[in-house]
DSSP file (Angstrom, degrees, kcal/mol; ACC not computed):
  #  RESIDUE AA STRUCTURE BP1 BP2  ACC     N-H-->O    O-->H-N    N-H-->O    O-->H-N    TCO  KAPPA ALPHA  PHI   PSI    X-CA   Y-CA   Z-CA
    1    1 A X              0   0    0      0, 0.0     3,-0.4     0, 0.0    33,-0.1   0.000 360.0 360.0 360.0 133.4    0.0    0.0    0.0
    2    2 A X        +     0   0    0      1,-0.3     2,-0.4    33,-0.0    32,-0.2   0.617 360.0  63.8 -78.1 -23.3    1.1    2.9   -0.8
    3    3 A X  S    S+     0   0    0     30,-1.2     8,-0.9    27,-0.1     2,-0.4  -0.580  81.6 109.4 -78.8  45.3    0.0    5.4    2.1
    4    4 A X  B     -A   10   0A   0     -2,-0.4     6,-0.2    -3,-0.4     5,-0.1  -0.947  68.3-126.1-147.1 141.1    2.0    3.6    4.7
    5    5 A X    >   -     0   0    0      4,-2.0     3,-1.6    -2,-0.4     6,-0.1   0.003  41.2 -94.6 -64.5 163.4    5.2    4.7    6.4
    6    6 A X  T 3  S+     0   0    0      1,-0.3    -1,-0.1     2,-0.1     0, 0.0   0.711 128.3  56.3 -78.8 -18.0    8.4    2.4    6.3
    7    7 A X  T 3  S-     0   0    0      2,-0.1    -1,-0.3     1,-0.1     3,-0.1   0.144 123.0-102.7-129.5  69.0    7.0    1.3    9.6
    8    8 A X  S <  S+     0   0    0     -3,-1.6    -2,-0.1     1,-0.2    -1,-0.1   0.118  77.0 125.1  73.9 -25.2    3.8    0.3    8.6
    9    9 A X        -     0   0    0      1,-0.1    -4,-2.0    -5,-0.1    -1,-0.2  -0.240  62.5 -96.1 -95.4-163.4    1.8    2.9    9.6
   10   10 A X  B     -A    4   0A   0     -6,-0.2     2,-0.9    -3,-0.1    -6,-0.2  -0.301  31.9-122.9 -80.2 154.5   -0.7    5.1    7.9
   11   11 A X        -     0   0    0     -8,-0.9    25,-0.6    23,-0.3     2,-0.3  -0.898  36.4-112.7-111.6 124.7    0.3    8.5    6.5
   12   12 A X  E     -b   36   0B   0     -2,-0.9    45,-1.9    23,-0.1    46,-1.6  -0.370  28.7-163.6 -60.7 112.5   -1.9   11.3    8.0
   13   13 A X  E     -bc  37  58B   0     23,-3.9    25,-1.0    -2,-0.3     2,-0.7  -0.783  13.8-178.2 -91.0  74.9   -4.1   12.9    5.9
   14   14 A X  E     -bc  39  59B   0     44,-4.9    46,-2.1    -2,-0.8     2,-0.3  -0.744  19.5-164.9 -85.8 112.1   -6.1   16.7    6.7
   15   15 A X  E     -bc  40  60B   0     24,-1.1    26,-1.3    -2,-0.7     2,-0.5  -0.805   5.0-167.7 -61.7 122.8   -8.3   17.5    3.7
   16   16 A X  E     +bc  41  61B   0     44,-2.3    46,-3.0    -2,-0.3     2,-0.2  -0.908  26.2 116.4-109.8 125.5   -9.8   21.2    3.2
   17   17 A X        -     0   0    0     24,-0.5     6,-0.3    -2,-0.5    26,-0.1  -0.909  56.0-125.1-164.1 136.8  -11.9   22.2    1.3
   18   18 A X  S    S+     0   0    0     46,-0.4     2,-0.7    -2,-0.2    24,-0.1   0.594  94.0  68.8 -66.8  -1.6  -15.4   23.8    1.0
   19   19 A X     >  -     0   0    0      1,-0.1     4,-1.1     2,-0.0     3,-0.4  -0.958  67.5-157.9-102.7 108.9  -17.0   21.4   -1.1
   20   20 A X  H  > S+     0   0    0     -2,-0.7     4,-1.9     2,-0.3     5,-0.2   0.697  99.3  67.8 -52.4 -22.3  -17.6   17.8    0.8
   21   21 A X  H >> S+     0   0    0      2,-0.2     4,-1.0     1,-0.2     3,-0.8   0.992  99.6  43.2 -44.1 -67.1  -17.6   16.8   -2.5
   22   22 A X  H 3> S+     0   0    0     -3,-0.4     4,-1.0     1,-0.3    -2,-0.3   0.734 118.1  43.8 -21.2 -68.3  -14.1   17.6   -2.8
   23   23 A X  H 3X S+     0   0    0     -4,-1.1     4,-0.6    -6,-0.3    -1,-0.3   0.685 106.7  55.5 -81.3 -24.3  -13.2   16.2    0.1
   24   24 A X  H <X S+     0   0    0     -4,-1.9     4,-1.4    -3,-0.8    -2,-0.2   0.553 114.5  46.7 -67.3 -20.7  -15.3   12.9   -0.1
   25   25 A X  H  X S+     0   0    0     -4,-1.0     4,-0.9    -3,-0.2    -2,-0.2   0.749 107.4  52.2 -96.9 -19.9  -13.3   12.3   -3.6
   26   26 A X  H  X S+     0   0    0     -4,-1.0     4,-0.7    -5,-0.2     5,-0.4   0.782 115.1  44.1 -89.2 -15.5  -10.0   13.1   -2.2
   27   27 A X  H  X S+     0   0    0     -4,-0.6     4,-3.1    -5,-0.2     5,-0.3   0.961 115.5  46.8 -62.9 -45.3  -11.0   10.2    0.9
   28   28 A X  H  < S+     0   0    0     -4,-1.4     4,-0.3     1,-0.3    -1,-0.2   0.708 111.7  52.2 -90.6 -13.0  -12.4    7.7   -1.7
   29   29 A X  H  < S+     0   0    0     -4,-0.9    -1,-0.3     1,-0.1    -2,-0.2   0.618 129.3  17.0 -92.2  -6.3   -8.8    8.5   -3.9
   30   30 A X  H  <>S+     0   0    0     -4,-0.7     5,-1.3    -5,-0.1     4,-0.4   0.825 105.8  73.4-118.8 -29.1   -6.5    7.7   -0.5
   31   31 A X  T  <5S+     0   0    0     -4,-3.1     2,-0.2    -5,-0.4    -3,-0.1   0.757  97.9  49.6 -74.6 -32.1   -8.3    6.0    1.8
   32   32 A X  T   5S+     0   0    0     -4,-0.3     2,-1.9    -5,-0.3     3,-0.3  -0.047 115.8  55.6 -79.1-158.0   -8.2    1.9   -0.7
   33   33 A X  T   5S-     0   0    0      1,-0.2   -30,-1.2    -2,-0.2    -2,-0.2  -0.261 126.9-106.0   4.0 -25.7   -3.9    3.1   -0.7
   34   34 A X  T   5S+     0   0    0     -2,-1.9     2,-0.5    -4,-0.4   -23,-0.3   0.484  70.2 141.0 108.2  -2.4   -3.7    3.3    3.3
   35   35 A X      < -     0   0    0     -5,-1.3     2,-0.5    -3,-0.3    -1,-0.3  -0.617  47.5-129.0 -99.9 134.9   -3.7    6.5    3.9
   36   36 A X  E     -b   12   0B   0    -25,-0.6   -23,-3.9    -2,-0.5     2,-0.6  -0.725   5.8-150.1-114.2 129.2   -5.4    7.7    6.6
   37   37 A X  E     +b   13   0B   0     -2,-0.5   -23,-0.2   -25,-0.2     3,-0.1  -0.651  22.1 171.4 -75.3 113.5   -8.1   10.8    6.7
   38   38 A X  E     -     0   0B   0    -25,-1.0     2,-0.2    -2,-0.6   -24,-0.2   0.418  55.8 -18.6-105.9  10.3   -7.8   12.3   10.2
   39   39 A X  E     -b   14   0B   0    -26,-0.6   -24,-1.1     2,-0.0     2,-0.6  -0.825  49.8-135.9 168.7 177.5   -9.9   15.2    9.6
   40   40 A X  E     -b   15   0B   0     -2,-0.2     2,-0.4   -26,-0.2   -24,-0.2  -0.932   7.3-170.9-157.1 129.9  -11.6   17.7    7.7
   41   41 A X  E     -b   16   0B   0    -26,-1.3   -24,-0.5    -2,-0.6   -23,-0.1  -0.969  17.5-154.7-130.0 122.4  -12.3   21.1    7.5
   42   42 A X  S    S+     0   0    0     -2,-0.4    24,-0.3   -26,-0.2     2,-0.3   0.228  82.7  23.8 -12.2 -34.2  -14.6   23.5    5.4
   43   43 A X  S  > S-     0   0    0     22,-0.1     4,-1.0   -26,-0.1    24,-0.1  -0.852  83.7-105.5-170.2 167.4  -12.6   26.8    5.6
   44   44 A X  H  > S+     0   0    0     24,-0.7     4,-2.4    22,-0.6     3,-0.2   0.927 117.6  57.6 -87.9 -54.6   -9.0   27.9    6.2
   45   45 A X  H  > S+     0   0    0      1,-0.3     4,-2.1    21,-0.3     5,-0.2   0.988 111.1  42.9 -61.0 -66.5   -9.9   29.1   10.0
   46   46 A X  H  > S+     0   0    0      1,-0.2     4,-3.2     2,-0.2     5,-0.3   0.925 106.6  62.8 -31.8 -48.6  -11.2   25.5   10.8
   47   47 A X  H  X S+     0   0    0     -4,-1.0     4,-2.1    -3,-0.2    -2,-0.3   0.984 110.1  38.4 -67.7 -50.9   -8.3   24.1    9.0
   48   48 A X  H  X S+     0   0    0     -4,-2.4     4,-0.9     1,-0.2    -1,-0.2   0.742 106.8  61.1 -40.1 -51.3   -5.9   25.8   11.6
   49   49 A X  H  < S+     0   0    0     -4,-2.1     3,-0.3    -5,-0.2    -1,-0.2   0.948 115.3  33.5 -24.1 -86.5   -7.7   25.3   14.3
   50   50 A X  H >X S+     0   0    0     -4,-3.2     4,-2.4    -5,-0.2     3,-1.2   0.740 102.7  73.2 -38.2 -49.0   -7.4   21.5   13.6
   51   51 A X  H 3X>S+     0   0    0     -4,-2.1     4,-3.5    -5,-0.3     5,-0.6   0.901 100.8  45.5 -13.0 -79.7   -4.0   21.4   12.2
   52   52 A X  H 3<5S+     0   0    0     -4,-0.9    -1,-0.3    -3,-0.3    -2,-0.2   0.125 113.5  50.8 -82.3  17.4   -2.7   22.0   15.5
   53   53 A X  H <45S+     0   0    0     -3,-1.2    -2,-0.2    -4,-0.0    -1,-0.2   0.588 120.9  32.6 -96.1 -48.3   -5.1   19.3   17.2
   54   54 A X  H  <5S-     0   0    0     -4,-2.4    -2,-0.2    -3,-0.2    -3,-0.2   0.813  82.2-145.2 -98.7 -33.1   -4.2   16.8   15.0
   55   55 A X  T  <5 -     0   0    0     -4,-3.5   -43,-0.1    -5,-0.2    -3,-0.1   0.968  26.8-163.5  73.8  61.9   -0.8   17.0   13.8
   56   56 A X      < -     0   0    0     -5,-0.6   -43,-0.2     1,-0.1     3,-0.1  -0.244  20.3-138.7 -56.1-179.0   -1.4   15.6    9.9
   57   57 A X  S    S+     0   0    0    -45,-1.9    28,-0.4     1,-0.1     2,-0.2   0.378  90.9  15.1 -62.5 -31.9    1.5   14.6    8.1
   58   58 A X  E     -c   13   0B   0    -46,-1.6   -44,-4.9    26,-0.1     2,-0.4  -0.994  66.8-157.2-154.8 141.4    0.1   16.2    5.6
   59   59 A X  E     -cd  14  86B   0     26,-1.3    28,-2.0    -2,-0.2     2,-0.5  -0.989  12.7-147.8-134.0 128.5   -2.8   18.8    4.8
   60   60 A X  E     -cd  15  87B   0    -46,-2.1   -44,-2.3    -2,-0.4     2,-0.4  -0.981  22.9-162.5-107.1 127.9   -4.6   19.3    1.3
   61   61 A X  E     -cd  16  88B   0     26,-1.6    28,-1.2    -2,-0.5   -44,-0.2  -0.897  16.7-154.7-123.3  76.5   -5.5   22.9    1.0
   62   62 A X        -     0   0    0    -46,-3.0    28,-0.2    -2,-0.4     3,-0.1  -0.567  15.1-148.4 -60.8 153.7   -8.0   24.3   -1.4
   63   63 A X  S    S+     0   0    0     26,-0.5     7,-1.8     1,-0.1     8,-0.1   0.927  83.0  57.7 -84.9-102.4   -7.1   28.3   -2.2
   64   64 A X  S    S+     0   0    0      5,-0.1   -46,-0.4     6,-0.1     2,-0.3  -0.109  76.9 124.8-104.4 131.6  -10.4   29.8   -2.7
   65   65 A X        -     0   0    0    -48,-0.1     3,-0.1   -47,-0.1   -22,-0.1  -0.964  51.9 -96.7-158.3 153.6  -12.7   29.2    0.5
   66   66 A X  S    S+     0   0    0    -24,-0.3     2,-1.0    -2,-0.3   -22,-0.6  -0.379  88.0  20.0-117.9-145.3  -14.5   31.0    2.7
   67   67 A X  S    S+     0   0    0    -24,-0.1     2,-0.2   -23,-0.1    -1,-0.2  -0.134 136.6   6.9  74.3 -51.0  -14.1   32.5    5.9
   68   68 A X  S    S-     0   0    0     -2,-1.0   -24,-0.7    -3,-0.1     5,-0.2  -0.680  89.7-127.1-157.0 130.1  -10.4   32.4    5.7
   69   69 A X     >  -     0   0    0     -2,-0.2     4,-1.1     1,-0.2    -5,-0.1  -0.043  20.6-109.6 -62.3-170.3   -8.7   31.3    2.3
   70   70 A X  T  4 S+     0   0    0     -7,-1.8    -1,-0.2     2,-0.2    -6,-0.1   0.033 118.8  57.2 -83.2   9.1   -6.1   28.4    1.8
   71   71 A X  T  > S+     0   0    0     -8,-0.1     4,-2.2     3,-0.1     5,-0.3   0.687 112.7  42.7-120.5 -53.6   -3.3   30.8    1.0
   72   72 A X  H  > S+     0   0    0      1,-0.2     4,-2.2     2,-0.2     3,-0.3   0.904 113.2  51.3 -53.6 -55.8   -4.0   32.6    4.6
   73   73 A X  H  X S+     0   0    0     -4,-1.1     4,-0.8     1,-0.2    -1,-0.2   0.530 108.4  52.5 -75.1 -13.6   -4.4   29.3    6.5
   74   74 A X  H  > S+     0   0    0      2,-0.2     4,-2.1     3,-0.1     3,-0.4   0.924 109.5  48.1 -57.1 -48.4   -1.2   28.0    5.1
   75   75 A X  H  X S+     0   0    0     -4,-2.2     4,-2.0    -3,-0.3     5,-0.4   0.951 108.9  53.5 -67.2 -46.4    0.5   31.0    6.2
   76   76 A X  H  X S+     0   0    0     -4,-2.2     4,-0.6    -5,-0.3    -1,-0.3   0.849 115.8  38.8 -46.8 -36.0   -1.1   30.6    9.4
   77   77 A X  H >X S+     0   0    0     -4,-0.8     4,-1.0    -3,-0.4     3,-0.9   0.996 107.3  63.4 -48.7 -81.4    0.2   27.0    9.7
   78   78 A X  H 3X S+     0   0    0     -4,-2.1     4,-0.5     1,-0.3    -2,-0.2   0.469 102.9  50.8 -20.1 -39.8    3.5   27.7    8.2
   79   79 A X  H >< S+     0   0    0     -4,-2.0     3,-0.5     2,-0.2    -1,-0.3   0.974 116.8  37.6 -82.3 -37.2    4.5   30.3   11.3
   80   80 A X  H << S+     0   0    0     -3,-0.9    -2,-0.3    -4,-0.6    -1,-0.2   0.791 136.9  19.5-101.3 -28.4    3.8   28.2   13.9
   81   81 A X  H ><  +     0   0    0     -4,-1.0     3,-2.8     1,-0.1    -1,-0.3  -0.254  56.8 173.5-120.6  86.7    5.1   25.2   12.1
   82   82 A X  T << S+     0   0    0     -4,-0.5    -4,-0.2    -3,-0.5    -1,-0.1   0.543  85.2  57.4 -26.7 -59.8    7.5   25.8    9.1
   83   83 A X  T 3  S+     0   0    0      2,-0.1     2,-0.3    -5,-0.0    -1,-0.3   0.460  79.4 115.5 -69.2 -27.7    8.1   22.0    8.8
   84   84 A X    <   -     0   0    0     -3,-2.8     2,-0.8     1,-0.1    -6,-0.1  -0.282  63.6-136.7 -74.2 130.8    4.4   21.3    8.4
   85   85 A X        +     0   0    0    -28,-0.4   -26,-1.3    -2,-0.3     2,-0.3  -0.656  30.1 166.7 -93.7 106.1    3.7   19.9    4.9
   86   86 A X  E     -d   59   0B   0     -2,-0.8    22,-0.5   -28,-0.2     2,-0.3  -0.872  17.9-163.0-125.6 147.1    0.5   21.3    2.7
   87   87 A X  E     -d   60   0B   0    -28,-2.0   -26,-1.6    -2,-0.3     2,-0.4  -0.850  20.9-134.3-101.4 141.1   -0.2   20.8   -0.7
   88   88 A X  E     -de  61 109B   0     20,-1.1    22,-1.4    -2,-0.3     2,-0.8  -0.951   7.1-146.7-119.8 141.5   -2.7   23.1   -2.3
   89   89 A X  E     + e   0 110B   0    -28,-1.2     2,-0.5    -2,-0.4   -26,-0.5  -0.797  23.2 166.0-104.6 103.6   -5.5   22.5   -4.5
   90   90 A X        -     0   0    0     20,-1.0    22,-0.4    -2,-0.8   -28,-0.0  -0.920  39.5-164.5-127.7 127.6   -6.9   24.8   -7.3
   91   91 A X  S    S+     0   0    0     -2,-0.5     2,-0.5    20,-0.2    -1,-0.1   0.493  83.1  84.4 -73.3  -2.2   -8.8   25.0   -9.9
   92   92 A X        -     0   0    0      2,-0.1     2,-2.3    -3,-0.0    -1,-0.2  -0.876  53.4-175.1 -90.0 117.1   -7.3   27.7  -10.7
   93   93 A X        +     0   0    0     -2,-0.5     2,-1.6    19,-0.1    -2,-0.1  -0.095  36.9 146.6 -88.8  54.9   -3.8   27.6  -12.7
   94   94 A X    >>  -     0   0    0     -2,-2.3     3,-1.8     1,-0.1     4,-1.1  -0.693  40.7-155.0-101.6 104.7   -3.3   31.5  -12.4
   95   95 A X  T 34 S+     0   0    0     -2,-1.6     4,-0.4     1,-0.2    -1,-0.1   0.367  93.2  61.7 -61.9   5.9    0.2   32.1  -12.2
   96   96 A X  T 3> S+     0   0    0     -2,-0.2     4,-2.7     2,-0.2    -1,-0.2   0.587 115.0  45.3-110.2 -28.1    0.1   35.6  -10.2
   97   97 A X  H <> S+     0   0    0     -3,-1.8     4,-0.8     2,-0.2     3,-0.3   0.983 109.7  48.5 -70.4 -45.1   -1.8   32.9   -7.5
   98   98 A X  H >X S+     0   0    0     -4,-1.1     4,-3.2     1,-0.2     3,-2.6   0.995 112.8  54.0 -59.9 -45.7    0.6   30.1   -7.6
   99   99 A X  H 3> S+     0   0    0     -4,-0.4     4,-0.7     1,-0.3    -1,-0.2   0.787 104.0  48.5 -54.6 -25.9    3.2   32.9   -7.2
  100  100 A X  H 3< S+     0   0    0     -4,-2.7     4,-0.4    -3,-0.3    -1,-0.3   0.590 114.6  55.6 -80.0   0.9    1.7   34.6   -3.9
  101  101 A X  H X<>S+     0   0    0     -3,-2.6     5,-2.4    -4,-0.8     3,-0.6   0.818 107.5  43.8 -60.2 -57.5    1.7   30.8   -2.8
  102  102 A X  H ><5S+     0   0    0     -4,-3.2     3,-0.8     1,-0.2    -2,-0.2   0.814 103.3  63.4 -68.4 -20.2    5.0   30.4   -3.4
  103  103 A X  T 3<5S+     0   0    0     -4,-0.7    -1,-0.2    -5,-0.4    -2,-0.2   0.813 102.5  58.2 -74.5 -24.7    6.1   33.7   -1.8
  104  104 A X  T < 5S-     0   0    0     -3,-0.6    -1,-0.2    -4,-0.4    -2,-0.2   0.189 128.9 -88.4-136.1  60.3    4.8   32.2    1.4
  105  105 A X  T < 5S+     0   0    0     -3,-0.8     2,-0.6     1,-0.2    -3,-0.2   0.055  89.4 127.4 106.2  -7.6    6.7   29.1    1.8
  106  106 A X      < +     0   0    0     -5,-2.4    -1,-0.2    -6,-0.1    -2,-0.1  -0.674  13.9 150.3 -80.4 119.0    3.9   26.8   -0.5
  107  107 A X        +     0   0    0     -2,-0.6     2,-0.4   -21,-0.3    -1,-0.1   0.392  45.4  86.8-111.9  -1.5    5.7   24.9   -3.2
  108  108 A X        +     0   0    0    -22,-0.5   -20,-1.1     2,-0.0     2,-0.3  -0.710  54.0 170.6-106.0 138.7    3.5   21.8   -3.6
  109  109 A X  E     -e   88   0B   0     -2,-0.4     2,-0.5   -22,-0.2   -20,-0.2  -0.745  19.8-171.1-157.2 128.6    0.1   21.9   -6.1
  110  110 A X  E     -e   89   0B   0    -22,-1.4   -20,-1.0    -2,-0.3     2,-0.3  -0.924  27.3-127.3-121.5 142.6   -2.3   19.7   -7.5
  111  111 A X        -     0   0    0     -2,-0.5     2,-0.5   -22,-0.2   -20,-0.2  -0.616  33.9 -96.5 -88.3 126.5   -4.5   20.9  -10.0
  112  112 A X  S    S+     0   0    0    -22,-0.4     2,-0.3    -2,-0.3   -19,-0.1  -0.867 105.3  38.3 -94.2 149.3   -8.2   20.5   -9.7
  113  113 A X  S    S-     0   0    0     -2,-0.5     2,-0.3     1,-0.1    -2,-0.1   0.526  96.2-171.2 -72.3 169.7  -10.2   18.1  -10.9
  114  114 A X        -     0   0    0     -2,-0.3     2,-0.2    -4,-0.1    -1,-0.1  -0.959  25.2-111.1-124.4 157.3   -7.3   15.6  -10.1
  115  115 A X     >  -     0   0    0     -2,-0.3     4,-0.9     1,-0.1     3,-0.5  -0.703  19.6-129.8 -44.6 133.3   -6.5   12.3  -10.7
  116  116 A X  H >> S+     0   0    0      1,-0.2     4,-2.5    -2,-0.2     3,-0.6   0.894 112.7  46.2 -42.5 -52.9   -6.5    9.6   -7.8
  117  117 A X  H 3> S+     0   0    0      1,-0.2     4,-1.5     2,-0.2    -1,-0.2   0.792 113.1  50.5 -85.9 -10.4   -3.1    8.5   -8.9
  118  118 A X  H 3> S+     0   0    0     -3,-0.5     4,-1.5     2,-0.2    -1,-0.2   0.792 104.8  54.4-113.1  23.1   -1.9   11.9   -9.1
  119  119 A X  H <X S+     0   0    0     -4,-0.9     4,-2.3    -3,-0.6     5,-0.3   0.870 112.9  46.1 -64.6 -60.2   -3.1   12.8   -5.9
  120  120 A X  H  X S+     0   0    0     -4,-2.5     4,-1.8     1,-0.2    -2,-0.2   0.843 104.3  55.8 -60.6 -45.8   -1.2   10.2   -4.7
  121  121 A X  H  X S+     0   0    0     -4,-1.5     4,-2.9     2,-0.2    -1,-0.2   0.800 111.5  48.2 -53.4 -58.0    2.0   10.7   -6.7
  122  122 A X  H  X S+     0   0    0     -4,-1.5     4,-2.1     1,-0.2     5,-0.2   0.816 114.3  47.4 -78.4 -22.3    2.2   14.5   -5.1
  123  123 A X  H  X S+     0   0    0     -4,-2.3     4,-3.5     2,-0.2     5,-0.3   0.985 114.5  42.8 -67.5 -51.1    1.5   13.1   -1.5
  124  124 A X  H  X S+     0   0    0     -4,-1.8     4,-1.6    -5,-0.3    -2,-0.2   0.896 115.3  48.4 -70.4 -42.5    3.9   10.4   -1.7
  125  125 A X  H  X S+     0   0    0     -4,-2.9     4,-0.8    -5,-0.2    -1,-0.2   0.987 118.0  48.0 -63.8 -46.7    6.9   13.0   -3.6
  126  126 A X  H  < S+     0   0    0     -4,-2.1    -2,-0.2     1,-0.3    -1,-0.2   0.784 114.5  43.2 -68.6 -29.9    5.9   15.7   -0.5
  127  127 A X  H  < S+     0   0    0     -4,-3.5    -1,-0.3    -5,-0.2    -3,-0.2   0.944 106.6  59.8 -45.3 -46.7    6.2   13.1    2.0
  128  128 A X  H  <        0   0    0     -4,-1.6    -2,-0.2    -5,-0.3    -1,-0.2   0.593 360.0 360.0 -78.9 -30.5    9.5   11.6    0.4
  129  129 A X     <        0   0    0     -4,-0.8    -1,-0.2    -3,-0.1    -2,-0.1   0.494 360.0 360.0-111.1 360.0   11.4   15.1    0.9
């Protein structure tokens, strides 16, 4: 399986995003691989909130939400832990967005809609580093 750590356990999974759709497709694309959803949040405030409750391994990050975006709740992450590893998800490819992303510390992106296996493929490379 491919969601499991070299000792066997799952790699931790936070989803956000404001569609449950969205988040129910990114569950059904990880959850058969091993990888385990430990929570889920609606908005970037929630997601912050949680973050620091749960301790993912990893957090997928929609950009447009409301309440507080994904570009803000990264950052928000990001001070308090540098080290903590988000990917963000958009369905928008607008290069003046990926770039304020990248100005504040986000380098990982998967394009929505996504494929399961390359959902998986960008978890596995952000893990790996």
């Amino acid at each position: 399986m491919k969601g499991l750590r070299k000792d066997g356990s799952a790699v931790r999974v936070m989803t956000v995003d404001d569609s449950p759709v969205i988040r129910k497709l990114i569950k059904k694309a990880l959850e058969p691989e091993g990888f385990a959803i430990i929570g889920e949040a609606g908005n970037g405030r929630d997601a912050v909130e949680l973050c620091f409750k749960l301790n993912p391994d990893i957090i997928t990050m929609d950009i447009t939400m409301p309440i507080m975006d994904g570009l803000e709740a990264a950052l928000a992450i990001k001070e308090k832990n540098p080290r903590q590893k988000i990917i963000m998800l958009s369905a928008m490819s607008d290069q003046d967005i990926v770039a304020d992303a990248m100005s504040r510390g986000i380098n990982h992106f998967c394009s929505k809609p996504f494929k399961a296996e390359d959902m998986i493929a960008k978890i596995l490379q952000v893990i790996n580093e």
